[in-house]
N, C-alpha and C positions, 0 to 999 in steps of 0.2 A: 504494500500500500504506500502510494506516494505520502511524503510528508507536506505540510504545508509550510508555506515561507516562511510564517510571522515563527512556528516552532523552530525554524530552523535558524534563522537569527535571535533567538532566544537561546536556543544552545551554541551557537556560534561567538554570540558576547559572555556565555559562562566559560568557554573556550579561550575567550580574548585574555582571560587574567594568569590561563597558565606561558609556559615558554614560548619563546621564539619558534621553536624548532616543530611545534604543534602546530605553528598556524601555519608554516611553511609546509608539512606535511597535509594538512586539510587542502591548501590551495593546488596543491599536485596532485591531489587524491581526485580532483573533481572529474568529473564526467561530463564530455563533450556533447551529450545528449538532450541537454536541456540548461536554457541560460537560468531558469531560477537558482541552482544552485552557486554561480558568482555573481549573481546579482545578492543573495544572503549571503554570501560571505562580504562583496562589495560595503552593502549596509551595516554590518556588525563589525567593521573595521574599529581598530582601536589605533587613532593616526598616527602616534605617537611610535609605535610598535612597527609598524607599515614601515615607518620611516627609515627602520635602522637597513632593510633590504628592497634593497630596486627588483628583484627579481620576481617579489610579493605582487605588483602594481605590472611586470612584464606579464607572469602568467596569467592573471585575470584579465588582463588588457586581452590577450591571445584566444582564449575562452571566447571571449565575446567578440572579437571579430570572426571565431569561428563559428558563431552561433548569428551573424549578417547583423551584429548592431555598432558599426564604427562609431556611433558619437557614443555610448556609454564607454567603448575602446579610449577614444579620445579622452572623455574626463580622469581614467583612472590616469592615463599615460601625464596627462597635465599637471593633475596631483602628483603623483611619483616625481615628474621631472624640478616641481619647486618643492618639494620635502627631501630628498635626497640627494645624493653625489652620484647622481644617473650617470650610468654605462653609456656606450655609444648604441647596444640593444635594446633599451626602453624607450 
């Protein structure tokens, strides 16, 4: 049974308070199949957190162009690129 968004950005900000290396893991775990899942993770971002990896805001950026929505592409990449020390790949 699919879950719905609002639950899943509700586990996704109880998610936001463990490690790094969790939410890096959640963001490459996701499934190409449906953009709600980086769209909930997109919303339950904790920015502060985002910030320490450009690669957080490359994957979901990617997700979502691969799911035909370039301007939410666009916002994550915009964010990423003034919070970070972006790569030449973000």
């Amino acid at each position: 049974m699919a879950r719905r968004p609002a639950n899943r950005t509700a586990e996704l900000k109880a998610k936001g308070n463990s490690s790094a290396a969790k939410i890096d893991n959640i963001v490459r775990s996701i499934s190409s199949a449906s953009l709600i899942e980086p769209m909930s993770i997109w919303r339950a971002r904790e920015t502060k957190q985002w910030s320490q990896s450009p690669d957080r805001y490359r994957l979901i950026a990617e997700k979502m162009l691969q799911q035909g929505e370039p301007l939410l592409a666009f916002d994550v990449v915009t964010e990423g690129l003034s919070l970070t020390h972006a790569t030449a790949r973000l």
